[in-house]
C-alpha positions in Angstrom: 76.3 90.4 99.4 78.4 93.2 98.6 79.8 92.8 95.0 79.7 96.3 94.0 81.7 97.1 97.0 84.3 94.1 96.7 84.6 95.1 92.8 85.9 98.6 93.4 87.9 97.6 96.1 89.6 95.4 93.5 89.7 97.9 91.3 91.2 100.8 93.1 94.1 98.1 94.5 94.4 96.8 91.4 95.7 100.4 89.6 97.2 101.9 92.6 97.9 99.9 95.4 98.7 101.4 98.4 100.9 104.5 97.5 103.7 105.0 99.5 104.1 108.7 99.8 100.1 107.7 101.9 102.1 105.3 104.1 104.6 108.0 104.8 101.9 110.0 105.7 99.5 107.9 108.2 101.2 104.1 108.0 98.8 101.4 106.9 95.7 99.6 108.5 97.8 96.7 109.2 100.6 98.7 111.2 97.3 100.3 113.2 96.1 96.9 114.4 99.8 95.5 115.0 100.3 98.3 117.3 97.0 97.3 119.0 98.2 93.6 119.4 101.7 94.5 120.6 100.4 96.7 123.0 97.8 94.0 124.5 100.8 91.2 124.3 103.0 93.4 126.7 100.7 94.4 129.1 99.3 90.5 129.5 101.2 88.0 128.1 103.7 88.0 130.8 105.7 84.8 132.1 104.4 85.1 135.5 100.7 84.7 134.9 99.3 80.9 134.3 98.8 79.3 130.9 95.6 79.6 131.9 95.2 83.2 132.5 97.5 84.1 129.3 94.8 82.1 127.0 92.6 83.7 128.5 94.0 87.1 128.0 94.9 86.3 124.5 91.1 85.5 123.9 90.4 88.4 125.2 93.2 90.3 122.9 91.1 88.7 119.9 87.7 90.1 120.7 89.1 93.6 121.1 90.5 93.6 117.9 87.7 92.3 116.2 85.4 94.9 118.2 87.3 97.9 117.3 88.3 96.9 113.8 84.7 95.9 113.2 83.4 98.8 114.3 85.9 100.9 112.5 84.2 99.2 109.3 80.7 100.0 110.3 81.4 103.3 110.8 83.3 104.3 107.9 80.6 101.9 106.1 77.5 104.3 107.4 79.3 107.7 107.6 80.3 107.0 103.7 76.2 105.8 103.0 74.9 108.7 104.8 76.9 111.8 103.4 77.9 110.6 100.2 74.8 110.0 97.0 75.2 106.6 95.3 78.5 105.3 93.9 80.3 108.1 95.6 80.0 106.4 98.8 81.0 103.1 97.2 83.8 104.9 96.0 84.9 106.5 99.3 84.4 102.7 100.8 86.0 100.8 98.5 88.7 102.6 98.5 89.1 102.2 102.5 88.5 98.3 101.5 91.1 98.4 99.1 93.9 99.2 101.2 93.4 95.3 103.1 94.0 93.7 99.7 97.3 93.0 98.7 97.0 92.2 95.5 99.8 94.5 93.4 101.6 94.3 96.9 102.5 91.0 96.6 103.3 91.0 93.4 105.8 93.5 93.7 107.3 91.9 96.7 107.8 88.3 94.9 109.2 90.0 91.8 111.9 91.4 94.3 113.1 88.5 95.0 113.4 87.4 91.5 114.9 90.6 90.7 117.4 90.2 93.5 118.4 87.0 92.7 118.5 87.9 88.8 120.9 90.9 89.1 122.9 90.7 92.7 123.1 87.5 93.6 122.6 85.1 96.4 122.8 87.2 99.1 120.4 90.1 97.6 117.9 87.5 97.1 118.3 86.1 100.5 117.3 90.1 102.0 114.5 90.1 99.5 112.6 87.0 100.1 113.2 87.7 104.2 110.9 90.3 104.2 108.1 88.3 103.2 109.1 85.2 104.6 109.1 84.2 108.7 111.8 81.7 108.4 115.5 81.7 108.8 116.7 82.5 105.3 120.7 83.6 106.1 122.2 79.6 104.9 119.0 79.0 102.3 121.0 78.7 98.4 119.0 79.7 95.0 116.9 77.2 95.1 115.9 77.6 98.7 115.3 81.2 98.1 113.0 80.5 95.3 111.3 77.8 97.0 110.3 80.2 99.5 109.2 83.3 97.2 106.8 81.0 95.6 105.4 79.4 98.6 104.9 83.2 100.5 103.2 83.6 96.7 101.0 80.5 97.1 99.9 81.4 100.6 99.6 84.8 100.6 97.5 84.6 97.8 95.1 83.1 99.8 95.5 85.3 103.0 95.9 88.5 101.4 94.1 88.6 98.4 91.2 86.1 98.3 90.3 85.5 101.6 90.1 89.9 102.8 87.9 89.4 99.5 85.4 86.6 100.3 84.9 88.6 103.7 84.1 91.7 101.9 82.0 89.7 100.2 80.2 88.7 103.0 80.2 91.1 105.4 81.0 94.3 103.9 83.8 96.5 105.6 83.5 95.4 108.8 83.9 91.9 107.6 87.3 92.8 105.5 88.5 94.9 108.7 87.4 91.9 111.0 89.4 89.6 109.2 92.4 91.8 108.7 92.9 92.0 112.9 92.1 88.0 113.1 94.8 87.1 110.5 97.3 89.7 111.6 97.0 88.7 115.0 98.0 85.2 113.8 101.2 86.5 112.3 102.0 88.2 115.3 101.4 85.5 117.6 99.5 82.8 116.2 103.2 81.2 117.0 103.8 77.3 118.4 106.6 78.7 121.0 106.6 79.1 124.5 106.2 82.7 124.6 103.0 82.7 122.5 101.2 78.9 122.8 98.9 80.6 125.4 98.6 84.0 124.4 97.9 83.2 120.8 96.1 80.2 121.2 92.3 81.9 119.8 93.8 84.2 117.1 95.6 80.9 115.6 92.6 78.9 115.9 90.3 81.4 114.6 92.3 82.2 111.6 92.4 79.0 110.4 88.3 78.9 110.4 88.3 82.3 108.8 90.7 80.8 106.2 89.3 78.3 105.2 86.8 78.5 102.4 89.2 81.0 100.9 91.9 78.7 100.8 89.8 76.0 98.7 88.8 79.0 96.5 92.5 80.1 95.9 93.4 76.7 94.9 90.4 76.8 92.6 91.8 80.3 91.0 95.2 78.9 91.0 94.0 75.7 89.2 92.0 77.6 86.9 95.1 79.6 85.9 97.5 77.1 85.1 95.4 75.5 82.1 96.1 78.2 79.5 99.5 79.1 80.7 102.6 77.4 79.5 105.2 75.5 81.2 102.4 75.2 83.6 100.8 71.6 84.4 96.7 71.7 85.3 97.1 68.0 85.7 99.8 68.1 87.9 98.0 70.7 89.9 95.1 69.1 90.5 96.7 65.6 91.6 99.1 67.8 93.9 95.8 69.4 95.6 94.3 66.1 95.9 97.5 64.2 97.1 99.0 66.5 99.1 96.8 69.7 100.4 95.8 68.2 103.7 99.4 67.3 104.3 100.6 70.7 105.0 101.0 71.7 108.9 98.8 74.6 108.4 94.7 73.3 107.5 94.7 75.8 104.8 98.3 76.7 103.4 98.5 73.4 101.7 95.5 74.1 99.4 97.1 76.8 97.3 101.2 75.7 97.5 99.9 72.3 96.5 98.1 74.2 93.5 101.3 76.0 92.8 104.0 73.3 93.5 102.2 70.8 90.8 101.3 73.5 88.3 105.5 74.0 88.5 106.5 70.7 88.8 108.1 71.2 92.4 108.3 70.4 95.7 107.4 73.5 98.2 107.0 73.0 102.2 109.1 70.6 103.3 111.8 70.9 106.3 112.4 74.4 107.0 114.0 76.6 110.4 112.2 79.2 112.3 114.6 80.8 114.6 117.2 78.4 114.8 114.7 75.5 114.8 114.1 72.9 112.0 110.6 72.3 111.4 109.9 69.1 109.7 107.1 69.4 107.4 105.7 67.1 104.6 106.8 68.2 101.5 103.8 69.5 98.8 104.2 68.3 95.3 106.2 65.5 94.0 108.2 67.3 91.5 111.7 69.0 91.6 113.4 70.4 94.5 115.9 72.5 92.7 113.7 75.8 92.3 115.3 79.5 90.0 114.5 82.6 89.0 112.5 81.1 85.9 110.3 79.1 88.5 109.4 82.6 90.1 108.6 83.9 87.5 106.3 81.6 86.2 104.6 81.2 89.7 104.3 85.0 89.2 102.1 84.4 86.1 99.8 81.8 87.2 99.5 84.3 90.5 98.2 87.3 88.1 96.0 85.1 86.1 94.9 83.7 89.0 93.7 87.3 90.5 92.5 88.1 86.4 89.6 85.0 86.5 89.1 86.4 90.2 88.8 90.2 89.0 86.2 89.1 86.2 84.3 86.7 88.5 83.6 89.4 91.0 83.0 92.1 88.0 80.0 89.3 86.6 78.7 89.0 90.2 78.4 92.6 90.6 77.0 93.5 87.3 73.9 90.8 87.9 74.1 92.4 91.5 73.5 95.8 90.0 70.2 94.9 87.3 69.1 92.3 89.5 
C-alpha cells in the first residue's frame, strides 16, 4: 500500500492545486491523454467499419491508454526511487500524483457557479455550471443551475478525488495514472450515441468497475460529513443512499448524489437533456426540487469536510505505515 505516497499527493493538491501559470506552460495530464483518445477515435472510429470492428478498436484504444499511462507511472515511480534519497523521491512523486486529484479544483469550479449566480445572474451561472457539466444547460433556471453544480459536486467527488486516491492507494503511480486514462476515456466517449456505443463500449464498462469501491467510499465520506454540519440531515442521507443509490443510470453516480441530495433535503438526477435529447432518469432524494445559491453552498461544505475526514484517514494510515 502506498500511504505515504497518497498522503503527500494530498497534500501538495490540497495547498496548491494545479497552478496555472504550469498549465500555460506544458497543459495538464488530463489534456495529454485526451489528445491520445482523440487521436485513436479519428483514425478508427469511422462510420464505415462494422460495430464489430469499432468495439474492437475501441478496446483496443483502452489498453493503449492504460499501457502508456501506466508505464508513464512506473517510470517516473522508479526514475524518482533511484536518483532521489528517501522522502525526496516521495516528494518528486507525489507531487506528479497530485496533479490527477482534483480536489481544490473542484472546489473552485462549483464555487463559480455559486459566485455567478450570486452576483450576475442567470445567465452567468448558466456559463459557469456548463463547464463542468455535459448537459444542455442554455433553458435550465436557478434552480436547475444549482441542481446541477451540486450533482457535478457529488459525482466528481467521487471520480476526481476519491477514486484517483484509492488507486494510488493501491497501485502507486501507475495505478492513479491508469485510472486517470480509463475514466477520461469515459468522458470522452464512454457516450450511449450512435457515434460512440461501439467505440466506447470497454472504456464505459471499465470505468464503472474501476469506480466502484470509490463510489461507496465517497458516500461514506459524504455521510460522515453531514453529521456535525448544520442545515445538513445524516438521517436523510443515509435513507437517500439506501432508497435511492442503485436507482441512478450510472452504477456508481447514485452513491454519492444520493449522499448529497438527502444531506440537503433535495432532489438531484432526474430528467435532464444531452444534446437536444431528454434523458429520463429517476430522480435521487425525496426532498425539494427548487435548489439556490444557499444549497451550493452548503453542498460545498459537506464536500470540504468530506475531503477533511478523507485527508486525516489517509494521514493515520500513513503514520502507522511509516513505524510499522
Amino acid at each position: 500500500m502506498f500511504a505515504e505516497l497518497a498522503f503527500t499527493a494530498l497534500a501538495i493538491e490540497a495547498a496548491f492545486g494545479f497552478p496555472d501559470t504550469l498549465y500555460r506552460w506544458i497543459g495538464h495530464p488530463v489534456s495529454w491523454i485526451g489528445t491520445l483518445i482523440a487521436w485513436c477515435e479519428r483514425a478508427w472510429n469511422r462510420p464505415e467499419f462494422s460495430f464489430e470492428r469499432r468495439r474492437m478498436f475501441g478496446s483496443t484504444t483502452l489498453v493503449l491508454l492504460l499501457g502508456v499511462s501506466g508505464l508513464s507511472g512506473t517510470v517516473i515511480f522508479l526514475l524518482a526511487q533511484h536518483l532521489l534519497p528517501g522522502f525526496a523521491s516521495t516528494l518528486i512523486s507525489g507531487a506528479v500524483a497530485s496533479t490527477l486529484l482534483a480536489q481544490r479544483s473542484l472546489d473552485s469550479h462549483v464555487r463559480a457557479v455559486a459566485d455567478a449566480l450570486e452576483q450576475k445572474g442567470i445567465e452567468a451561472g448558466r456559463q459557469a455550471v456548463s463547464m463542468i457539466v455535459g448537459r444542455d444547460t442554455q433553458n435550465l433556471d436557478v434552480a436547475g443551475v444549482s441542481r446541477a453544480a451540486i450533482e457535478s459536486l457529488a459525482e466528481n467527488f467521487s471520480d476526481g478525488v476519491v477514486a484517483p486516491l484509492f488507486w494510488l492507494l493501491v497501485a502507486g503511480l501507475p495505478g492513479v495514472c491508469g485510472y486517470k486514462a480509463v475514466n477520461t476515456a469515459d468522458s470522452m466517449i464512454g457516450h450511449k450515441s450512435e457515434r460512440y456505443l461501439a467505440f466506447g463500449w470497454a472504456s464505459a464498462r471499465v470505468d464503472d468497475l474501476v469506480n466502484l469501491p470509490a463510489s461507496r467510499l465517497a458516500a461514506f465520506w459524504l455521510l460522515l460529513a453531514s453529521a456535525p454540519l448544520s442545515g445538513l440531515s445524516s438521517r436523510g442521507a443515509i435513507m437517500a443512499v439506501w432508497r435511492d443509490a442503485n436507482r441512478h443510470r450510472s452504477p456508481n453516480a447514485g452513491w454519492p448524489e444520493a449522499a448529497m441530495a438527502g444531506a440537503l433535503g433535495l432532489r438531484l438526477a432526474g430528467p435532464r437533456a444531452y444534446h437536444g435529447t431528454t434523458i429520463d432518469d429517476h430522480w435521487i432524494g425525496d426532498g425539494r426540487e427548487t435548489a439556490g445559491v444557499q444549497d451550493i453552498r452548503t453542498a460545498l461544505r459537506q464536500y470540504r469536510l468530506a475531503c477533511a475526514i478523507q485527508f486525516v484517514c489517509v494521514a493515520g494510515l500513513a503514520a502507522v505505515t511509516a513505524f510499522a
